[in-house]
C-alpha positions in Angstrom: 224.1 247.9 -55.6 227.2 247.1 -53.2 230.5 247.5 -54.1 231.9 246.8 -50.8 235.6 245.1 -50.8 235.6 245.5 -54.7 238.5 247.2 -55.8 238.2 249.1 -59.3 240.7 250.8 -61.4 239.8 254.1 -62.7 241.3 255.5 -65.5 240.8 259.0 -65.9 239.4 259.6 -62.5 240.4 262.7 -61.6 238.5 264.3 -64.5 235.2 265.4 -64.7 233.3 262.0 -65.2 235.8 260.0 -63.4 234.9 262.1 -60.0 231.5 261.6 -60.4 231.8 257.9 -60.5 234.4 257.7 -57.6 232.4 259.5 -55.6 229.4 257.2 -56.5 231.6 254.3 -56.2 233.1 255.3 -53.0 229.9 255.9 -51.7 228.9 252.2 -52.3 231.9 250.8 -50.4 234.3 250.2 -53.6 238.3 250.8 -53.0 239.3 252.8 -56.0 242.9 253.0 -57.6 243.3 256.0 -59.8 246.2 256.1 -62.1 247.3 259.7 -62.7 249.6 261.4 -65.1 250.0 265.1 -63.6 250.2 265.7 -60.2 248.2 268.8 -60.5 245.2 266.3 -61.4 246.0 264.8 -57.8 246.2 267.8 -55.8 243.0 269.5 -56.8 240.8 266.0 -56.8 238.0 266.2 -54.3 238.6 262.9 -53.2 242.0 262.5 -52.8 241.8 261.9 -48.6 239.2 259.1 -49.0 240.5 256.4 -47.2 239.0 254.5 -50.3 240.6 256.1 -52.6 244.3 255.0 -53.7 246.1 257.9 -56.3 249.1 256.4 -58.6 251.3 258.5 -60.6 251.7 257.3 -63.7 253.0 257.5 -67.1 251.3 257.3 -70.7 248.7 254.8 -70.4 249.1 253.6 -74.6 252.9 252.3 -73.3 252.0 248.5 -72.0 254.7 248.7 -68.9 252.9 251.7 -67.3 249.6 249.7 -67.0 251.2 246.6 -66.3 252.6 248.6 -63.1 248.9 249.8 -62.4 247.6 246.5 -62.3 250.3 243.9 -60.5 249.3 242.4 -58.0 245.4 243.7 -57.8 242.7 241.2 -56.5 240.5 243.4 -59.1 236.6 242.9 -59.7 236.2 245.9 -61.8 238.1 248.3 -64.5 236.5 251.8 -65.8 238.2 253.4 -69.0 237.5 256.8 -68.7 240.7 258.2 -69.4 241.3 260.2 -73.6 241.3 262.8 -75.4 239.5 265.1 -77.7 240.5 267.3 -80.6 238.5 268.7 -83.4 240.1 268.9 -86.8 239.4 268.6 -90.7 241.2 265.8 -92.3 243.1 267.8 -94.4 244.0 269.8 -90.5 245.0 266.3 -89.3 248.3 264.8 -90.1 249.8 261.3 -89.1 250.8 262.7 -85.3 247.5 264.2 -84.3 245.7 260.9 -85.8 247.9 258.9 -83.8 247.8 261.1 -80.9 243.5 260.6 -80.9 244.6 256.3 -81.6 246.9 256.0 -78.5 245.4 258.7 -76.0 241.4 256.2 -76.8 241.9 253.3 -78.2 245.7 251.7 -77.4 245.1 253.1 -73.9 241.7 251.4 -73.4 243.2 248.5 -74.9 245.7 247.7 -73.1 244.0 248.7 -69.8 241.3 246.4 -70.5 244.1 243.3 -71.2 245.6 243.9 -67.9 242.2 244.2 -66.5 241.3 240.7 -67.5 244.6 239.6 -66.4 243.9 240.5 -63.0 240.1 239.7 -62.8 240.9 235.8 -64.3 243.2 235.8 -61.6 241.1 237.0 -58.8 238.6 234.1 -59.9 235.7 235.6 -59.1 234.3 237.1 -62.3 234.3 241.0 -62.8 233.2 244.2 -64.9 234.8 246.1 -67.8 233.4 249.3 -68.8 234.8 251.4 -71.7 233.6 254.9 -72.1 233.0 255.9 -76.4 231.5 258.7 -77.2 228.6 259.6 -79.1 230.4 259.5 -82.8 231.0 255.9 -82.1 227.2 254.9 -82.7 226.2 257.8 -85.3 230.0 258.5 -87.2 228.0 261.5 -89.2 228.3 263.2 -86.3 231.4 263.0 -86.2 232.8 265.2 -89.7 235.1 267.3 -88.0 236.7 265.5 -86.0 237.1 262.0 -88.0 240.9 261.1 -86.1 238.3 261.2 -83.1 235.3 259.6 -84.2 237.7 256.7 -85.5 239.3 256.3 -82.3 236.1 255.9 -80.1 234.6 253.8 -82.7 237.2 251.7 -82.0 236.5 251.8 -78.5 232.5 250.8 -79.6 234.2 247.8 -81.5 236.8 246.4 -79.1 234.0 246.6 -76.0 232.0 243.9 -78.2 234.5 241.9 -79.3 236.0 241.3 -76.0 232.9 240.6 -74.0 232.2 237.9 -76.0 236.0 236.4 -75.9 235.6 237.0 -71.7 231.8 235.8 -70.8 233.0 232.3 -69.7 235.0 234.0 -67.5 232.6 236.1 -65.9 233.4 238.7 -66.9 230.9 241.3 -68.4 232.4 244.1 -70.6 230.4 247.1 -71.8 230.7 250.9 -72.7 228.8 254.0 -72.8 229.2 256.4 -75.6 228.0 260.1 -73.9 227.0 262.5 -75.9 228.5 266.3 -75.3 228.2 266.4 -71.5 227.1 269.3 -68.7 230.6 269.8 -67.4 232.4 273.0 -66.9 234.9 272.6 -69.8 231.5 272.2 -72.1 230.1 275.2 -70.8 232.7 277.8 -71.2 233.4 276.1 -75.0 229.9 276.3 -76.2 228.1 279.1 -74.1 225.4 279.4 -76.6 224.4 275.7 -75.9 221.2 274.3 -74.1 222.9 273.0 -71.0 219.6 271.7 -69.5 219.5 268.8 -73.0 223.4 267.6 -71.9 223.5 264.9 -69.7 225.1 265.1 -66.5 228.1 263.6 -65.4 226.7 261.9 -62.4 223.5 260.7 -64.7 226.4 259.1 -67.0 228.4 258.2 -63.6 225.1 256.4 -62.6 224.9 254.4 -66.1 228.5 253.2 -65.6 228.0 252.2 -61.7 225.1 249.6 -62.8 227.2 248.0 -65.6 230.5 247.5 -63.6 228.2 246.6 -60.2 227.4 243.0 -59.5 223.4 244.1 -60.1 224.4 243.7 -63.5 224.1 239.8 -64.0 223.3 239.8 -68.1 224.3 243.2 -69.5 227.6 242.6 -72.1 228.3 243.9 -75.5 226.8 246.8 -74.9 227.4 250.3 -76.5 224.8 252.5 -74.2 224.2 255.4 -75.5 223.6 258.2 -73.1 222.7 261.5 -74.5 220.2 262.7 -72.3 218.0 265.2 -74.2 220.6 266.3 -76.9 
């Protein structure tokens, strides 16, 4: 699985997933461009003096001419949505904002990241790799009470990963997602101490799952919703 002289966009790399599948992607050869929106994200990120590894700052990813700007120009073969958000909340706790917040910050962002992604990939000519990261409410939505602005978002995530791989295949192009359960990340930890970490998947496990999809190994894989939960 070579990913040499493949360029990727990563959204949300600089988080907790995303660094695990740079590093994994970096290790295969793959030249990585990393949008960012603080710059504290770029300073602490363990990669950021890879000669592979290209950081941009950059604005709100659900406004269209910040990812235009991310992705002029790119000979691209692959795009990786990592980047969202998370918030719990009751509906009656959730107002218009904080649904729209969970809307733009999952679903407009991967969007319109995964427009400009086939923009670039059509242009390249060469065929390429999508890969959209849902979440575990997107598959089983009863998990999701308490947080439905969430759980509506990443379903749409699910939904829009399916639809589109079938509107790109004669292009080439194979689109899938993941949708993690909670994962074993630091963040996770210190929220839910009480928790079995050893049942939550790990990041790089997850990293792993994304690498085969957006690699050229993967030949007949699209329209897929993987669910990775590990043991939980």
């Amino acid at each position: 699985m070579s990913f040499t002289n493949k360029t990727i966009v990563v959204t949300g790399g600089t988080g907790a997933l995303g660094a695990a599948v740079v590093a994994a992607l970096i290790g295969q050869g793959a030249r990585c461009i990393l949008p960012f929106r603080h710059e504290a994200e770029a300073q602490r990120f363990a990669h950021r003096d890879s000669g592979n590894v290209t950081l941009i700052p950059a604005g709100d990813l659900a406004d269209e001419a910040v990812v235009a700007k991310i992705y002029d120009g790119l000979k691209l073969w692959g795009s990786i949505h990592i980047a969202g958000g998370f918030a719990m909340g009751e509906i009656e706790d959730t107002d218009k904002a904080a649904l729209m917040a969970q809307l733009d910050g999952n679903l407009v962002s991967c969007f319109l990241c995964c427009r400009a992604a086939v923009k670039a990939i059509r242009a390249a000519g060469t065929g390429g790799r999508i890969v959209n990261v849902a979440a575990r409410p997107a598959l089983e939505p009863r998990t999701g009470a308490g947080m439905t602005a969430y759980t509506i978002a990443k379903s749409g995530v699910a939904a829009l990963s399916a639809a589109l791989a079938e509107e790109v295949a004669r292009d080439g192009i194979l689109v899938n997602a993941v949708a993690p359960s909670i994962m074993d990340t630091e963040a996770n930890r210190k929220a839910m101490p009480k928790a079995d970490f050893a049942k939550w998947p790990k990041v790089e496990e997850v990293a792993a799952t994304i690498l085969h999809l957006a690699s050229p190994a993967n030949t007949v894989a699209r329209g897929g919703v993987v669910p990775v939960y590990g043991r939980s």
